[in-house]
VOKE-60257 format. One record per residue: residue in one letter; x, y, z of N, C-alpha, C in turn. Coordinates in steps of 0.001 Angstrom, whole numbers, padded with zeros to 6 digits, always signed. Atoms other than C-alpha are relative to their C-alpha. Layout:
BEGIN
AXYZXYZXYZ;...
//
This chain:
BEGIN
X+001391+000393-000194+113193+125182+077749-000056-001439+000511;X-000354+001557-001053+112660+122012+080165-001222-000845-001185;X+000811+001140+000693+111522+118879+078356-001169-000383+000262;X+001817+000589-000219+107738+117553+078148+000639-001327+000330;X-000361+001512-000602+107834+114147+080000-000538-000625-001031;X+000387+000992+001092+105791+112876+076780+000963-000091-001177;X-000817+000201+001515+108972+113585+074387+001117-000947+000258;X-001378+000866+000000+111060+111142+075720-000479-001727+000844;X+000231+001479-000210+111057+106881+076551-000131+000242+001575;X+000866+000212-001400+109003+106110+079788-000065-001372+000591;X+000057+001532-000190+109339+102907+081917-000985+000128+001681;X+000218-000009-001709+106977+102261+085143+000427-001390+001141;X-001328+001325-001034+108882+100180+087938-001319+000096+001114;X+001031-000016-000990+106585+098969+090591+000348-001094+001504;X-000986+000219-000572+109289+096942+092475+001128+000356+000395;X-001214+000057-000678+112847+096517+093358+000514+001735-000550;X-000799-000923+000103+113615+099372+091284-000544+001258-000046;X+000876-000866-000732+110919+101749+093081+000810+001062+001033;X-000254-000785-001195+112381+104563+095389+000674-000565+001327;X-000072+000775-001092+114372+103099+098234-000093-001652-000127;X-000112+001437+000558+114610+099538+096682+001063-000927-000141;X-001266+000401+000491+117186+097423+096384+000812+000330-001322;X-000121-000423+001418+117639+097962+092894-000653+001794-000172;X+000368-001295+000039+116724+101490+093022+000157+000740-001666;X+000293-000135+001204+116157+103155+090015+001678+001150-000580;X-000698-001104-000029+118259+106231+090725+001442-000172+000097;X-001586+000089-000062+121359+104366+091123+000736-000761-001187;X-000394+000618+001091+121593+103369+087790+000619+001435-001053;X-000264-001066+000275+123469+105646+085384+000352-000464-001683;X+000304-000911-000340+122627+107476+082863-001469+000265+001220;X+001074-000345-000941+120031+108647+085445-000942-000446-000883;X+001604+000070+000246+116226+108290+085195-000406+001404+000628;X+000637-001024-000394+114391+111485+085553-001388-000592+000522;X+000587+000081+000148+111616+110787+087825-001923+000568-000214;X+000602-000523+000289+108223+112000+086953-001328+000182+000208;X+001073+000202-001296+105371+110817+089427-000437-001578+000182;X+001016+001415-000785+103422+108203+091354-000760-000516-001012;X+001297+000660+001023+101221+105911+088944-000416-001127+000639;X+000359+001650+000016+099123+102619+089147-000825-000012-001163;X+000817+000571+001537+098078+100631+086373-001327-001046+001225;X+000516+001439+000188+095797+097437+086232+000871-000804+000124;X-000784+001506-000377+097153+094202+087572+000477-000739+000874;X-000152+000682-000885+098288+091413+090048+001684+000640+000239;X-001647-000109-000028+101242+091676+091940+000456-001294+000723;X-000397+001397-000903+103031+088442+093050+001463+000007+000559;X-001320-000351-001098+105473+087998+095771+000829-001427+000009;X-000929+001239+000181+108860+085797+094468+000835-000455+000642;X-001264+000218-000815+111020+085819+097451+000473+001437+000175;X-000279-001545-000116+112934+089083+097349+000007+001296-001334;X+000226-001156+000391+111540+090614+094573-001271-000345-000698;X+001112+000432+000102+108055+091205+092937-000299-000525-001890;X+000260+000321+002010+106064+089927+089189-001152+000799+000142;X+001235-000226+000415+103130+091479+087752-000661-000391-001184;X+000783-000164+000457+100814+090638+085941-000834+000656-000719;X+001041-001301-000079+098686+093147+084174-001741-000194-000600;X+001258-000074+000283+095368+094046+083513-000946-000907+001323;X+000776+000702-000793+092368+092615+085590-000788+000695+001000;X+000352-000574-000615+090975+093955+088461+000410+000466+001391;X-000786-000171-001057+093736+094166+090950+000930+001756-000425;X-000495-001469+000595+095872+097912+090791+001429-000203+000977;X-001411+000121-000182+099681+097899+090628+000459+001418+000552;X-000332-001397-000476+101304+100742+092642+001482+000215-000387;X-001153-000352+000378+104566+102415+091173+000184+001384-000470;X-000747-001416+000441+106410+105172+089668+000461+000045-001511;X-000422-000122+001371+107156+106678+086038+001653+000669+000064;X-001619-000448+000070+111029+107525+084931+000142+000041-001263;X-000144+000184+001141+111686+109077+082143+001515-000649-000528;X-001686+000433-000145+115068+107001+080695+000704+000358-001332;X-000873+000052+001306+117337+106919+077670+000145-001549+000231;X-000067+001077+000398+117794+104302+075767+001290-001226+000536;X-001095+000897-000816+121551+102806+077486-000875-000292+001465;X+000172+000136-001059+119600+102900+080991-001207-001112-000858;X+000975+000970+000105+116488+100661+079083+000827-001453-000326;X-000390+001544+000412+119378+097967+077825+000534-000252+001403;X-000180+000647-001432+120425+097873+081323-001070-001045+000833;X+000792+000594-000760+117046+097237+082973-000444-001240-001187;X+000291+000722+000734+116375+095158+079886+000783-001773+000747;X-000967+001240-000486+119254+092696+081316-000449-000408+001385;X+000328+000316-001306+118462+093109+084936-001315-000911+000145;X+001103+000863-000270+114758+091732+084203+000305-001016-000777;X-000327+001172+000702+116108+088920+082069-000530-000065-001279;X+001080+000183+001525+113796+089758+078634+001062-000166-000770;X+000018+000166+000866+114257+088258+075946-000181+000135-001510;X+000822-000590+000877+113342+088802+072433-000934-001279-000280;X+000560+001249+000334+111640+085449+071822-001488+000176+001193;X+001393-000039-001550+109202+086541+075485+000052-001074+000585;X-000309+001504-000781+110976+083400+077145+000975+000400+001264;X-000882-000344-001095+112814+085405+079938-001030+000278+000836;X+001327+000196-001419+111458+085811+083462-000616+001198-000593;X+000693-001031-000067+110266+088922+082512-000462+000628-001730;X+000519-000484+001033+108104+090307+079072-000286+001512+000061;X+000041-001789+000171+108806+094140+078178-001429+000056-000970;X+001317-000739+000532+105319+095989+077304+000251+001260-000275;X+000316-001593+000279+104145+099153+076217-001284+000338+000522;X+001050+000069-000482+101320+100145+078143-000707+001910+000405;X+000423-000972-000705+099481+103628+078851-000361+000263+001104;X-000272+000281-000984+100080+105022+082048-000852+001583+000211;X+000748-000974+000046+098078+107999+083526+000855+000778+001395;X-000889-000786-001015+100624+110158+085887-001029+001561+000565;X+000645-001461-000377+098540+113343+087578-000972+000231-001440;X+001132+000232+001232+096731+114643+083995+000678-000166-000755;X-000269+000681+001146+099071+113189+081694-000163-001541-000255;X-000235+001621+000167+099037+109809+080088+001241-000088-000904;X-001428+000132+000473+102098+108703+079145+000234-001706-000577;X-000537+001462+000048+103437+105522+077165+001016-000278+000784;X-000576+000410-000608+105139+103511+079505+000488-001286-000662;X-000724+001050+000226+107683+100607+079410-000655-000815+001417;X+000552+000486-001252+106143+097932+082136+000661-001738-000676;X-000747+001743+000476+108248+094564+082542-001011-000666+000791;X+001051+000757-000804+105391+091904+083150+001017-001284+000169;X-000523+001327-000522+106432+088554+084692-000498-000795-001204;X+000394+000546+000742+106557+085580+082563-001114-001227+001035;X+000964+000729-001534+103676+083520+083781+000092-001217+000998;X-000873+001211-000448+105493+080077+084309+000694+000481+001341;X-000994-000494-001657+107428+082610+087200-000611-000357+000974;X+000723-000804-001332+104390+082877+089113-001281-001369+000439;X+000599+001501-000037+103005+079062+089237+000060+000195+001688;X+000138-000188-001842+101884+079136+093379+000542+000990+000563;X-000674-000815-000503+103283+082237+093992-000833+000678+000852;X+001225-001057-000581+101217+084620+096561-000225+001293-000649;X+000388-001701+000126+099444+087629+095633+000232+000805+000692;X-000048-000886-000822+100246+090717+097156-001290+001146-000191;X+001143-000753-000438+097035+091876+097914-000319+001595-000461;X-000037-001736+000122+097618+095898+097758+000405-000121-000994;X-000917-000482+001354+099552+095530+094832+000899+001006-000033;X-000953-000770-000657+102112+097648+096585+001571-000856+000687;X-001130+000665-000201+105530+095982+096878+000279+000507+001179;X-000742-000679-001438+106810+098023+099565-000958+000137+001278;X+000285+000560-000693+104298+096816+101288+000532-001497+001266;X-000289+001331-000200+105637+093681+101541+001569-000145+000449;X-001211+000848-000565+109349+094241+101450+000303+001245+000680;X-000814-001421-000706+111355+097043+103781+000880+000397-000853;X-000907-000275+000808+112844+099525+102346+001609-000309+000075;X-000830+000146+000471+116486+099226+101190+000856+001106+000218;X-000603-001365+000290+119515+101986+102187+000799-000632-000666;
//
């Protein structure tokens, strides 16, 4: 019997490690199952070659849900730099995420805000807007 995407840990990536990304999601192992298109609430800011967000507000973040196991979350845990103290570039959330008609808890790494001192907005709130994809 195939798994419900709500019985297992959920992270949404809305950057580098988006589909075709440098960091791609899929080339991390164990795998990520992924499980659709989402956008939340929130800014997206553009750091050079990769993006921060922000959340909440009135801007809309464009990304993707994956369901992971827990060795693939201490990975991306490292890759975004979090901390447990919330003093690394990046602050792990828990945030509800609304995929087609499920809502799903999601994992969403926000930027720390000190990252994003003059940084530009990316307008769409669509990274891959901004950068080309990645083979």
């Amino acid at each position: 019997m195939p798994q419900s995407p709500c019985a297992s840990r959920h992270v949404f990536v809305y950057g580098t490690l988006r589909r075709g990304g440098r960091n791609d999601i899929a080339r991390f192992d164990p795998p990520a199952r992924f499980v659709g298109a989402a956008s939340v609430a929130g800014t997206l800011y553009d750091l050079g070659s990769y993006p921060g967000a922000v959340l909440g507000g009135d801007g809309v973040l464009t990304g993707e849900v994956y369901a992971i196991d827990p060795a693939l979350e201490a990975q991306l845990d490292v890759l975004e730099g979090v901390r447990p103290d919330d003093s690394g570039e990046y602050i792990k959330r828990e945030l509800r995420v609304r995929v087609g008609a499920l809502e799903i808890d999601c994992l969403v790494y926000e930027i720390h805000p000190s990252r994003i001192v003059g940084r530009p907005a990316i307008t769409s709130g669509n990274w891959l807007d901004r950068a080309p994809p990645f083979s």
